[in-house]
C-alpha positions, 0 to 999 in steps of 0.5 A: 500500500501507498501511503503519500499524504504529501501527494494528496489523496489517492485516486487510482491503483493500477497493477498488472492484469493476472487475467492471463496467469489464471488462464495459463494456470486452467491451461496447464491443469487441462493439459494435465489432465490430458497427459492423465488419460493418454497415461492410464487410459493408453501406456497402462493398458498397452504395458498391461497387454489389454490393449490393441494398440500395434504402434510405438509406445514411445510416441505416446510418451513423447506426446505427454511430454510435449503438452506438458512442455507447452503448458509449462511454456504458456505458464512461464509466459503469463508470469512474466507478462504479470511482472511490473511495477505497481502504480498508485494515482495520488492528486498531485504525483504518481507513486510506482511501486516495483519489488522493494522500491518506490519511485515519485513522479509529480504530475508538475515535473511530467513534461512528457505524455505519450500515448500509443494503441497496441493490440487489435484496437484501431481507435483511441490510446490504450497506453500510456507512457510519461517521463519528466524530460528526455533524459529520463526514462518512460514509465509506462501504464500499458493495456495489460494493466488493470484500471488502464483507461481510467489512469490514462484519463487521470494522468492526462488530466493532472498533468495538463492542469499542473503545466499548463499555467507554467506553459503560459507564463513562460511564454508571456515572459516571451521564452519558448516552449518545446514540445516534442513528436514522433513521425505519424508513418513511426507510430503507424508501424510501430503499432503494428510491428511492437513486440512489446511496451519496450518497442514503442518506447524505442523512439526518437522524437522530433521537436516542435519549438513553440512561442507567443507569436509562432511555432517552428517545426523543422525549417517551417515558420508558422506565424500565429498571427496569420492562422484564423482557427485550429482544429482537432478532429475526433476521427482522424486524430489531426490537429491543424493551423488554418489561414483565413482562405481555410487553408492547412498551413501545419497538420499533425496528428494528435497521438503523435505529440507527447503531451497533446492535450497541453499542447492543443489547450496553449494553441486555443489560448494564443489563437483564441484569445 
């Protein structure tokens, strides 16, 4: 148990799914099962001359032996996928807990927030990943987690509201604010071609250099002064900085941006304003 008062109370706990250690667990109690009857519904009877099986006996030990290999295999597998850090979702901080360590991350000092979708899910994340800069390692929530959508919705919504006012004060002091992204074609393949959590945090982000008055991406200048409106669409995932001829002078998609919701709230500020 957490116990962080410092941190406010505690909103969510969110641990490793044993779904698939239960499942691995009913499987190998099956294939043992199997391996029973094949035993003494088969090799006694055969021994016992009761029976009138003519073929090689060693093939119903090699069978056993392969079902039960394949039991122990999905069992080991289930362990492993089990193991991870637990996470306990505090009102002002994350609190991960894995073996005999604890690990504080404040929502104020989370500056990115990368969500992925992995699996058969097309739409919407079911992931997520936060750091404190890029000098730091991601921790992540991912799908095999319990409570997982709940947590993403929390860690989004904490960090936004404690770096948000910080994001606009360093830009009224006319300092820049970076926000980083990945190629939307990288979070494509990724989705479809990650192993695991570890693939989709193998990422090199790409900086977006964003000021009161304009935003760099690459050797692009995008004055804010000559963009009358910014969209995001709900279906195609795309935020994008159009002129007064409705003209799309900057698109990206919305997953592809760590900490999107940030960074889509400081554009309806400095264009909405």
């Amino acid at each position: 148990m957490s116990t962080h008062p410092e941190l406010g109370k505690l909103e969510l706990k969110s641990v490793p799914s044993k779904t698939f250690l239960y499942f691995a667990v009913f499987i190998c109690i099956l294939f043992a099962a199997i391996c029973g009857l094949i035993y003494f519904g088969a090799i006694i009877p055969i021994n016992q001359g009761k029976s009138t099986f003519s073929g090689d006996i060693s093939i119903l030990y090699i069978t056993m032996i392969g079902i039960m290999i394949l039991g122990i295999a999905i069992l080991l597998l289930s362990i492993v996928l089990t193991k991870g850090a637990v996470f306990y979702l505090h009102e002002k901080g994350i609190v991960a807990v894995n073996k005999e360590s604890q690990k504080i991350t404040l929502y104020s000092d989370i500056q990115h927030v990368y969500l992925f979708t992995s699996g058969k899910r097309i739409f919407g994340p079911n992931n997520i990943a936060f750091r404190n800069n890029e000098r730091t390692d991601w921790q992540a929530i991912s799908a095999k987690y319990s409570n997982y959508g709940a947590a993403i919705t929390t860690i989004r919504t904490r960090q936004q509201e404690a770096n948000f006012p910080k994001i606009l004060q360093q830009l009224n002091e006319g300092k820049s604010v970076n926000f980083h992204y990945i190629d939307y074609a990288k979070l494509l393949s990724t989705q479809f071609f990650a192993l695991n959590t570890k693939s989709y945090l193998n990422v090199i982000p790409k900086t977006l250099v964003l000021y009161k008055d304009k935003l760099i991406a690459g050797h692009e200048t995008i004055y804010l002064s000559d963009v009358q409106r910014f969209s995001t669409n709900d279906w195609t995932s795309q935020i994008k900085l159009l002129n007064k001829e409705n003209k799309t002078l900057f698109s990206i998609s919305f997953y592809s941006v760590f900490s999107g919701d940030s960074f889509t709230a400081t554009l309806d500020k400095l264009i909405n304003k």
